[in-house]
RONUTI-397050 format. One record per residue: residue in one letter; x, y, z of N, C-alpha, C in turn. Coordinates in steps of 0.2 Angstrom, whole numbers, plus 2048, in hexadecimal, padded with zeros to 3 digits. Example, Ala and Ser with C-alpha at 12.3 -4.5 7.8 and 13.67 -1.06 7.14 Angstrom:
RONUTI-397050
a8427E482783E7EA8278427F0827
s8407F58238447FB824840800827
//
This chain:
RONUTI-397050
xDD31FD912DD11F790FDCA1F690F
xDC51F3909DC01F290ADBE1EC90D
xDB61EC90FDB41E6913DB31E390E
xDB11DB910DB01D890DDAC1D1911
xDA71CD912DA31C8914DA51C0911
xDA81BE914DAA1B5911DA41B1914
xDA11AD913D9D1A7915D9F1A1914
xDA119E916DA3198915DA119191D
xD9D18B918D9918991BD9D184922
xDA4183922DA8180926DAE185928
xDAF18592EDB5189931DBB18692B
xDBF18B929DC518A923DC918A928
xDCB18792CDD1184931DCF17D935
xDD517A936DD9178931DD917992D
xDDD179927DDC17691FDDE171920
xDDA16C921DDB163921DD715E91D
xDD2162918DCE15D917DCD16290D
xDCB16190ADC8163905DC716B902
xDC216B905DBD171906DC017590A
xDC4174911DC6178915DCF17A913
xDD017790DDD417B90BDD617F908
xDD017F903DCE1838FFDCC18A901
xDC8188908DC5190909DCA19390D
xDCD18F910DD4192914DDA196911
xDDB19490ADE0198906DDD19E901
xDD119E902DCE1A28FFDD01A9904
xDCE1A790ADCF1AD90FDD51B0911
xDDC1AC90FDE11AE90FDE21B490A
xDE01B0906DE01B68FDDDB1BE8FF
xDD61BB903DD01C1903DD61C790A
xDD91C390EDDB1C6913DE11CD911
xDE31CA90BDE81CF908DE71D4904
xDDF1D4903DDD1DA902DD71DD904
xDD51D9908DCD1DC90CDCE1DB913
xDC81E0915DC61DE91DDC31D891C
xDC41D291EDBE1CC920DBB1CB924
xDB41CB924DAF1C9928DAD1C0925
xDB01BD929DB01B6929DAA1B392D
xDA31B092ADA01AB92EDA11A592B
xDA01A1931DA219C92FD9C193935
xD9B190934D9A18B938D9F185939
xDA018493FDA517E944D9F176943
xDA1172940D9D16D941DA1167942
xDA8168945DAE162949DB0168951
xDAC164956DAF16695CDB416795C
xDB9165958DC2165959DC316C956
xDBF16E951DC317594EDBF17A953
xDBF17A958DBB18195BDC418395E
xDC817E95EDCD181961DD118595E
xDD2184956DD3189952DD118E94F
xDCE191952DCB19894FDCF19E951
xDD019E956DD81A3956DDB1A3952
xDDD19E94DDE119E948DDE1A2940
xDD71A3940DD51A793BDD51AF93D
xDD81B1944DD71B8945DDC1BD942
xDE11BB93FDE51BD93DDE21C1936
xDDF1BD932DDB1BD92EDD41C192C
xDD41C2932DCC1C5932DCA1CB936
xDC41D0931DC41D5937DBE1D393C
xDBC1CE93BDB51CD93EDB51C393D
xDB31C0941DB21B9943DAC1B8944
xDA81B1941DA11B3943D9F1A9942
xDA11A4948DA319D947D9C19C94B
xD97197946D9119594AD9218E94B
xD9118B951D92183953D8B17F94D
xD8D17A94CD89176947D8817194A
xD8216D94BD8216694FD7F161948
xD8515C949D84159943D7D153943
xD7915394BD7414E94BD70152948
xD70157949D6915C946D6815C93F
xD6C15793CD6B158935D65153931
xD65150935D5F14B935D5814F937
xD5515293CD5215693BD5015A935
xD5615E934D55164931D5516092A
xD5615B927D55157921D4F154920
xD4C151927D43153924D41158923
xD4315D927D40163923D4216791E
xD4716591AD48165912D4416190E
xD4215C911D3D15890FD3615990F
xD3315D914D2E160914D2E16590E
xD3316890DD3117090AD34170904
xD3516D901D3916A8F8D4016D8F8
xD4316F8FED4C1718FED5016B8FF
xD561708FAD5C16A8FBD5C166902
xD5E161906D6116090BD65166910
xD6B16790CD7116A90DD6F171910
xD6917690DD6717B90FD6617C916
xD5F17A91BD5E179920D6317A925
xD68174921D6E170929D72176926
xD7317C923D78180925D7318A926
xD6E187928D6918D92AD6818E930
xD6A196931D69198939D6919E939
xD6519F93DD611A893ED671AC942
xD6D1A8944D721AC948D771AE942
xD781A993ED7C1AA937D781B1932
xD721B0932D701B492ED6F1BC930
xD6F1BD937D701C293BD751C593B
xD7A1C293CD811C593DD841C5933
xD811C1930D831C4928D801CE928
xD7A1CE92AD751D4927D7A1D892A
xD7B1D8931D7B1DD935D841DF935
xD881DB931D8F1DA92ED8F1DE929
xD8B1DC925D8C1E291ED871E891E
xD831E8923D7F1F0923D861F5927
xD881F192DD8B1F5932D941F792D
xD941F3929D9B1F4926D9B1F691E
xD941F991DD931FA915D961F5911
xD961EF913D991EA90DD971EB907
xD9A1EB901D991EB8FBD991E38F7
xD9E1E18FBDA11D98F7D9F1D38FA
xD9E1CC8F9D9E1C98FDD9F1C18FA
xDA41BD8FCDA61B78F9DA31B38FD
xD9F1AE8FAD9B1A68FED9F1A18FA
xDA019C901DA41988FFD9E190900
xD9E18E8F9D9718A8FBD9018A8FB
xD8A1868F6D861888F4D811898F9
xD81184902D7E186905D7E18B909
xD84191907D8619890CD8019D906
xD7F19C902D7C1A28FED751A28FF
xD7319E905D6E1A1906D6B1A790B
xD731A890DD741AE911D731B390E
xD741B5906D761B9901D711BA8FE
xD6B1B78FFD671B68F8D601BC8F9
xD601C28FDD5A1C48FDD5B1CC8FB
xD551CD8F9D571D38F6D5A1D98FB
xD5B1D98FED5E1DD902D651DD901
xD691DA8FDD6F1D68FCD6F1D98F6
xD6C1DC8F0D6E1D98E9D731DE8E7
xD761E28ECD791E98ECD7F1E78ED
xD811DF8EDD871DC8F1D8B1DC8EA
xD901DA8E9D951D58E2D941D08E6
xD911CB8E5D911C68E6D941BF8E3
xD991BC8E6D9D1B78E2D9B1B18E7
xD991A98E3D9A1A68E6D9E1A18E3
xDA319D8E9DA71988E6DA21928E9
xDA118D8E1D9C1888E3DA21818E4
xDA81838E2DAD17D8E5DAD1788DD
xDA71748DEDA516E8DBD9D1708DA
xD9816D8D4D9216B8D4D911648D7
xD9016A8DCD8B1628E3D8715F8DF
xD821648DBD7F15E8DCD801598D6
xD841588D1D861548CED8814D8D2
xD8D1528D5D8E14C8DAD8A1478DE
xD841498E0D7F1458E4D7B1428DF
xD7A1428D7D791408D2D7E1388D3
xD8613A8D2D8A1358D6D891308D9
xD881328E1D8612D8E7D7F12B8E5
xD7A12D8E2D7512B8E0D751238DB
xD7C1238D8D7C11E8D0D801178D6
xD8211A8DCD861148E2D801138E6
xD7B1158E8D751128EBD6E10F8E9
xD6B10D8EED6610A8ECD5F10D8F0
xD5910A8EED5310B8F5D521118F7
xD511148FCD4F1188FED5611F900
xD5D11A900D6011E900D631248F9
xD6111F8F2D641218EDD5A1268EA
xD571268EED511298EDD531328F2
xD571338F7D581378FAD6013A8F7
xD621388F2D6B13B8EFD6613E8E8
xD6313A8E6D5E13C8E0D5A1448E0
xD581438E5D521488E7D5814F8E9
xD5C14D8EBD621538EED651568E7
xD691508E1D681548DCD651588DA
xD5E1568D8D5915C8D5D591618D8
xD571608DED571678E3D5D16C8E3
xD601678E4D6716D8E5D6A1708DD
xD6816B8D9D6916F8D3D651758D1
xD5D1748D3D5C17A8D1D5D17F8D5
xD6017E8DBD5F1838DFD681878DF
xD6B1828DBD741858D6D7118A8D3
xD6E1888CED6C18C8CAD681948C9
xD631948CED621998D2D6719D8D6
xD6B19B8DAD6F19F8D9D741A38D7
xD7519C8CED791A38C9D761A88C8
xD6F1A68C8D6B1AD8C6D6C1B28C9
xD6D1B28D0D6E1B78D5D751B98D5
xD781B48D6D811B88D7D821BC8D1
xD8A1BE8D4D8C1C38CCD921BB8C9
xD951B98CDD991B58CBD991AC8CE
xD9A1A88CBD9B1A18CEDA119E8CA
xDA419C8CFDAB1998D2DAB1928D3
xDAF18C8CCDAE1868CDDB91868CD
xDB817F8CFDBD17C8D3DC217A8CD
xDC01778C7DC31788C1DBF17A8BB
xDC417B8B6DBF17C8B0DB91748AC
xDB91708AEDB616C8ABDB016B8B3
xDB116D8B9DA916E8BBDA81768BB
xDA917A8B9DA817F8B5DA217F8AC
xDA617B8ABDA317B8A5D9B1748A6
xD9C16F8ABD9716B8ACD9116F8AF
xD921758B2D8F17A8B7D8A17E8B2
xD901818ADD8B1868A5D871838A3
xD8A17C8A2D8317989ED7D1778A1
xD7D1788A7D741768A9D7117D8AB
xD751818A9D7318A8A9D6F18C8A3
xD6A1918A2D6A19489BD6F19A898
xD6F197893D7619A88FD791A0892
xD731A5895D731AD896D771AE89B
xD771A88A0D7C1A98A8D831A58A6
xD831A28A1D8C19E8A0D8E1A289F
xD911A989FD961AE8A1D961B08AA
xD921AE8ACD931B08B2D991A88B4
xD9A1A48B2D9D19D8B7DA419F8B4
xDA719D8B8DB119C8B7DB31988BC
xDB81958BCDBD1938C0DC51938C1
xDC41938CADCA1948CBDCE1908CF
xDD318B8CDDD41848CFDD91858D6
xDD717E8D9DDB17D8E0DE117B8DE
xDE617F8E6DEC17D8E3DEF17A8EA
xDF61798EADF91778F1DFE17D8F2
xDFF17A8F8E0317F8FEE0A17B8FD
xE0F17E8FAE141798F6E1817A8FB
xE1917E900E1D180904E1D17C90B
xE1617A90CE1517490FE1316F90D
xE1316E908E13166907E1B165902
xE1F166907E25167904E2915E906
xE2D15C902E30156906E3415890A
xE3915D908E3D15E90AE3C164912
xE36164913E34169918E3516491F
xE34168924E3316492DE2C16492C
xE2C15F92EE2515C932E2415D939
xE1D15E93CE1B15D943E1B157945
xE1D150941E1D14C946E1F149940
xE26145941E2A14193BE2A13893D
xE24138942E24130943E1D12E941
xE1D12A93CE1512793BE1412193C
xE1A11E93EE17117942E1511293B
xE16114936E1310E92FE1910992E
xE1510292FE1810092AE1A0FF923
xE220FF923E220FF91CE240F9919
xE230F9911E230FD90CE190FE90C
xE1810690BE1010890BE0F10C905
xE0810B902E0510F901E00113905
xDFF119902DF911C908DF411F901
xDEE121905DEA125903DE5129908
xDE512E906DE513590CDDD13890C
xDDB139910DD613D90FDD013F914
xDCB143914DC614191ADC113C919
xDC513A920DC013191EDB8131922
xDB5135921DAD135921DAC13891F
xDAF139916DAC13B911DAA13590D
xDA5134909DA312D907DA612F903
xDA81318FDDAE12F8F9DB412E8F9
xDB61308FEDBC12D900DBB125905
xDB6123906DB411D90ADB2118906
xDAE11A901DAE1188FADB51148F6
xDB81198F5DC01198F2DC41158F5
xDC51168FDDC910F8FFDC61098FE
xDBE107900DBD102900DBD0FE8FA
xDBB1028F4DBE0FF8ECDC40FD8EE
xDC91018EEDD00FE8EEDD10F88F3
xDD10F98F8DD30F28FEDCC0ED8FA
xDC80EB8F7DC50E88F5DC50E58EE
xDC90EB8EBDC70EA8E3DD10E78E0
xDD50EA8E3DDD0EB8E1DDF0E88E6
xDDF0EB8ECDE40EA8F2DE60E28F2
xDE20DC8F2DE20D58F1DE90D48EF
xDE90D78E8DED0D68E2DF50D98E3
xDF70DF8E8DF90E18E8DFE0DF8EE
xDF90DC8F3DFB0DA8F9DFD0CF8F7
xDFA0CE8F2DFE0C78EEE050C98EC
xE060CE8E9E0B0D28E6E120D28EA
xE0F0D78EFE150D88F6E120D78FB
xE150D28FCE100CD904E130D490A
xE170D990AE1C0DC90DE170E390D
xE140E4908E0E0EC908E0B0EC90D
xE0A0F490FE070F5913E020FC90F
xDFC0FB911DF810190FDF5105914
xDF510B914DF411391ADED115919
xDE811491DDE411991ADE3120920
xDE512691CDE612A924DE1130921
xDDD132926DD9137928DD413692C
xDD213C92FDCD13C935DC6139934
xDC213893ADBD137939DBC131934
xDBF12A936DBD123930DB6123933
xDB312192EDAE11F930DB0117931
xDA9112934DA910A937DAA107930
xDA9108929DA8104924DB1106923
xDB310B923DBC10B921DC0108928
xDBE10792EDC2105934DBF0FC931
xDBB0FA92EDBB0F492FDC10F2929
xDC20F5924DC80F491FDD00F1924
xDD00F392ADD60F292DDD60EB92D
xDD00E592CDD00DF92EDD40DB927
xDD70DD922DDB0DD91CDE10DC91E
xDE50D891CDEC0D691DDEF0DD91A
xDF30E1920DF60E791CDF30EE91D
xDEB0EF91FDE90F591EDEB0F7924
xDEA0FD927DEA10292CDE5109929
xDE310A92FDDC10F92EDE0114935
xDE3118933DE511F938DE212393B
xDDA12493BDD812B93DDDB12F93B
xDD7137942DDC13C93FDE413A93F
xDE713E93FDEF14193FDF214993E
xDF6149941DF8150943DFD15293C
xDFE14E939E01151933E0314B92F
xDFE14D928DFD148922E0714791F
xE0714B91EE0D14B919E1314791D
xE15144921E1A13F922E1713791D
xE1013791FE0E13191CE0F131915
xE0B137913E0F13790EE1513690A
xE1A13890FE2113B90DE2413390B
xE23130912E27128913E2212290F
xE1C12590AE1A120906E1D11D901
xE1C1188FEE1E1158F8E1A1198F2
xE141188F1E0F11B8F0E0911D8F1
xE051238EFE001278F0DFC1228EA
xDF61218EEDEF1218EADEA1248EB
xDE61278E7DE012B8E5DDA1258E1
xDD71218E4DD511C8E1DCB11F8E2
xDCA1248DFDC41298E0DBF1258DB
xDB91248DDDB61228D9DAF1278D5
xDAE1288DBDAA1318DBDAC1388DC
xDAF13C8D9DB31418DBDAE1478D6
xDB014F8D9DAF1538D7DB615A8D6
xDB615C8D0DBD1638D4DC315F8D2
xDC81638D4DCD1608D5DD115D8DC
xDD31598DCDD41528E4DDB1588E5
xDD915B8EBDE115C8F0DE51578F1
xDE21528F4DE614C8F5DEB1488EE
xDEB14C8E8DEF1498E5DF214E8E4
xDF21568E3DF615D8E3DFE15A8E8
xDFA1578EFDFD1568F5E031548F3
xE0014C8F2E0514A8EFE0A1498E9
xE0814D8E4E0C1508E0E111548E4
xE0F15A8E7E1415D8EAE1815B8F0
xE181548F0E1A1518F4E2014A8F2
xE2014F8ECE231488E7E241418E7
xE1E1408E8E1C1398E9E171368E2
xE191308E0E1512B8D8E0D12A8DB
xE0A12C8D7E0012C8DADFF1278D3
xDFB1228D7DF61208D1DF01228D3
xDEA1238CFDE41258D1DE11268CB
xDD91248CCDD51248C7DD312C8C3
xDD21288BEDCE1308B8DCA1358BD
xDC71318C1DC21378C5DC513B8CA
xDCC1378CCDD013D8D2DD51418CE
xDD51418C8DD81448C1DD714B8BE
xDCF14B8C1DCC14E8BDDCF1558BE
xDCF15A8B9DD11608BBDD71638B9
xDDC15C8BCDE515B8BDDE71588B3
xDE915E8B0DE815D8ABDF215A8AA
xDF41548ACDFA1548ADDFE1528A5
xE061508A7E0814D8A0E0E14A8A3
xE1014489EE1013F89FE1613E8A2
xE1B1428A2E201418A4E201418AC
xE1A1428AFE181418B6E1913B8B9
xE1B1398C0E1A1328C2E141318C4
xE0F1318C1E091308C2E0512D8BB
xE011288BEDFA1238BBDF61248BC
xDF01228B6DE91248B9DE711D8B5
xDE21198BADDF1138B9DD81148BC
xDD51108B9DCD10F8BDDCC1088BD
xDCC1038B9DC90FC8BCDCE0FB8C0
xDCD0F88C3DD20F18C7DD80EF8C7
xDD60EC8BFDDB0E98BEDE30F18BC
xDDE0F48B7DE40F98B6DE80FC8BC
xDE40FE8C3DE51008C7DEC0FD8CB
xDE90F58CBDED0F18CFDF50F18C8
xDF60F18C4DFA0F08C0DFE0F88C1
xDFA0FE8C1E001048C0E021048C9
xE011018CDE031008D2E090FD8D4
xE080F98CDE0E0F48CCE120F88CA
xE110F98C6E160FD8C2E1A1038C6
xE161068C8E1B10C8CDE1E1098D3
xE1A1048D7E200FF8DCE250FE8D8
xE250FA8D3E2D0F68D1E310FB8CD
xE2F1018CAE351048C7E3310D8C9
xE3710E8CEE381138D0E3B1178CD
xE3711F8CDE3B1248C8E3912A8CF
xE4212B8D1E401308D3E401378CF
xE461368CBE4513F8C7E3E13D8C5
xE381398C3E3213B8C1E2E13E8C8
xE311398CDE2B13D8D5E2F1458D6
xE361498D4E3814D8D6E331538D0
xE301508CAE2E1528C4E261548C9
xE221508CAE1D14F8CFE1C1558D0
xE221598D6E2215D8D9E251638D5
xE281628D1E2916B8CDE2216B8CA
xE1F1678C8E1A1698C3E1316C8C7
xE111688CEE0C16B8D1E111758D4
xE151738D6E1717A8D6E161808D1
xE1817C8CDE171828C7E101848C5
xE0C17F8C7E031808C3E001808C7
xE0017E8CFDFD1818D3DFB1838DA
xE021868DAE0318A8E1DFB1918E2
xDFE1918E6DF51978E9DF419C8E5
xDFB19E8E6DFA1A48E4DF81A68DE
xDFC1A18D9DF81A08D1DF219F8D0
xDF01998D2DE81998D1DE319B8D5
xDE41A18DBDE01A48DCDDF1A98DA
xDE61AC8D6DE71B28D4DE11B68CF
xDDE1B48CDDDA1B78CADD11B88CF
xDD31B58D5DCE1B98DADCA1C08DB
xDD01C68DBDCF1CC8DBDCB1D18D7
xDCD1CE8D2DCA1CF8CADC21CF8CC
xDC11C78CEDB91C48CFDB81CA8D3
xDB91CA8D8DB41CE8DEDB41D48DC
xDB81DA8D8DBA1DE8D6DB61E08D1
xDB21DB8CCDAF1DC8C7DB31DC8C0
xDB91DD8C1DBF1DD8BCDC21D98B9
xDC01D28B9DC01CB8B7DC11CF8AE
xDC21CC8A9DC21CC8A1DC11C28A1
//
């Protein structure tokens, strides 16, 4: 089997949060036809204890500890020297020593970067001899475009300034790589156009999918008590990510009132690791509950009434709503947790975005339950986007052989 070099900026174990599940079932793909050479950075104390779990996978491990104060530092000095933020805090001469001396010592030919601050491991000429693929997931910097239109002052002065940067510095490395890799076709397509014409044949996308196998209803769980009261909605995710802190607090602020007039009896779940203080204060709400982590999302899921995706800034396609399709469970969620998920109608599923629509398809799927529509939920993510389909045309990329 041939070598091959992964970089990806987060350990892809767990697959618990987004990203990390994405690269977790990228390397699984890479693992069944290449030797993997995995670097990677640990920036949760907790996952150092899962790295055992990627040796199966790999011919070579290569895990750098990340200290998340440092990132302040190393952010003035993106500031000093007109780079992204994001570059610095994932820069390190241990990372890029063990990259050179990875693909000199094992003749590398290929190498897939997962994320746009890993290619700067990739980018010097000594590399151009690589196929180089990178999967950029989403256009960050659209996104910090995003958080920029939610702030104000000096903070929306620093999401600002992150866009430009980081857009040009996207763009530069279309130039360099052979291929770029978006999370659906619509940031694919948002991606081309701020390219010159001559690089839109390098972009494609290859969509995320679920692990239908585990997010089964009908499967065992590692732990079948959640302790919620019922009747619940939940909404799942990592909760020190601002759009997802964002998202609940629109909801418990904007709907939840109305919904909680409705069924003085609701209960709403917000479960993922790492709340930040602005989402633990939500529990002061008649009804809310803030979980931290959990050993295993899907019982909450399982025993909800319903799932919400109430995104108000999103990028790619949202796992969290895959999950729960496959999970045959009714989701409401706005257009932006949507995106991507090109569904039809026969789904138990709504997409709202003001308020009021929101609080209203809420209504709607509490009081008239359909389950052949939730058991519909789940044939359909199964059939469009198990792993194996939508990564399927990986091999092709790094192979050259794409049409």
């Amino acid at each position: 089997m041939e070598h091959i070099v992964f970089l990806v900026h987060r350990i892809p174990y767990p697959p618990n949060k987004g990203d990390k599940i994405r690269s977790y079932h990228l390397l699984q793909a890479l693992a069944r036809q290449y030797k993997v050479h995995l670097g990677c950075f640990v920036d949760d104390p907790l996952d150092w204890e899962h790295t055992d779990k990627l040796l199966p996978f790999c011919e070579s491990l290569n895990c750098v500890p990340l200290k998340k104060s440092s990132r302040y530092f190393k952010g003035l000095e993106a500031l000093s020297s007109g780079k992204p933020i994001t570059l610095p805090y994932y820069r390190t001469s241990q990372m890029q020593q063990w990259v050179t001396q990875t693909i000199e010592r094992h003749a590398i030919k290929r190498a897939l970067v997962f994320s746009s601050s890993m290619a700067q491991y990739l980018e010097g000429k000594r590399f151009s001899h690589l196929k180089r693929v990178i999967d950029f997931v989403d256009v960050d910097s659209d996104k910090w475009a995003q958080y920029a239109d939610k702030k104000r002052g000096l903070a929306r002065w620093v999401y600002l300034r992150e866009h430009r940067t980081l857009r040009r510095y996207e763009n530069r490395i279309a130039q360099i790589f052979d291929t770029c890799v978006f999370v659906s076709n619509e940031e694919a397509r948002l991606f081309s156009n701020q390219l010159p014409a001559s690089l839109a044949s390098k972009v494609v996308h290859l969509l995320n999918g679920v692990d239908t196998r585990y997010f089964n209803p009908s499967a065992s769980f590692e732990t079948s008590e959640t302790c919620c009261q019922t009747p619940y909605l939940v909404f799942t995710g990592a909760m020190d990510y601002w759009a997802n802190v964002d998202a609940t607090d629109w909801f418990c602020q904007q709907v939840w009132p109305r919904l909680k007039q409705l069924y003085p009896d609701l209960h709403f779940y917000i479960v993922g690791g790492n709340p930040t203080a602005e989402t633990c204060a939500l529990e002061r709400l008649p009804g809310v509950h803030v979980t931290g982590r959990v050993l295993d999302v899907r019982p909450y899921l399982h025993d909800a009434e319903l799932v919400i995706a109430p995104l108000q800034i999103a990028r790619g396609i949202q796992n969290k709503v895959l999950e729960a399709m496959a999970m045959g469970k009714p989701i409401v969620a706005t257009s932006m947790a949507m995106e991507g998920i090109h569904h039809h109608s026969d789904l138990c599923l709504e997409v709202a975005d003001s308020p009021d629509d929101f609080s209203r398809a809420c209504n709607r799927l509490l009081e008239h339950k359909r389950p052949g529509n939730n058991a519909a939920n789940r044939a359909w993510v199964v059939n469009q986007f198990g792993w194996e389909k939508t990564l399927g045309p990986l091999s092709a990329l790094l192979e050259g052989t794409a049409t």
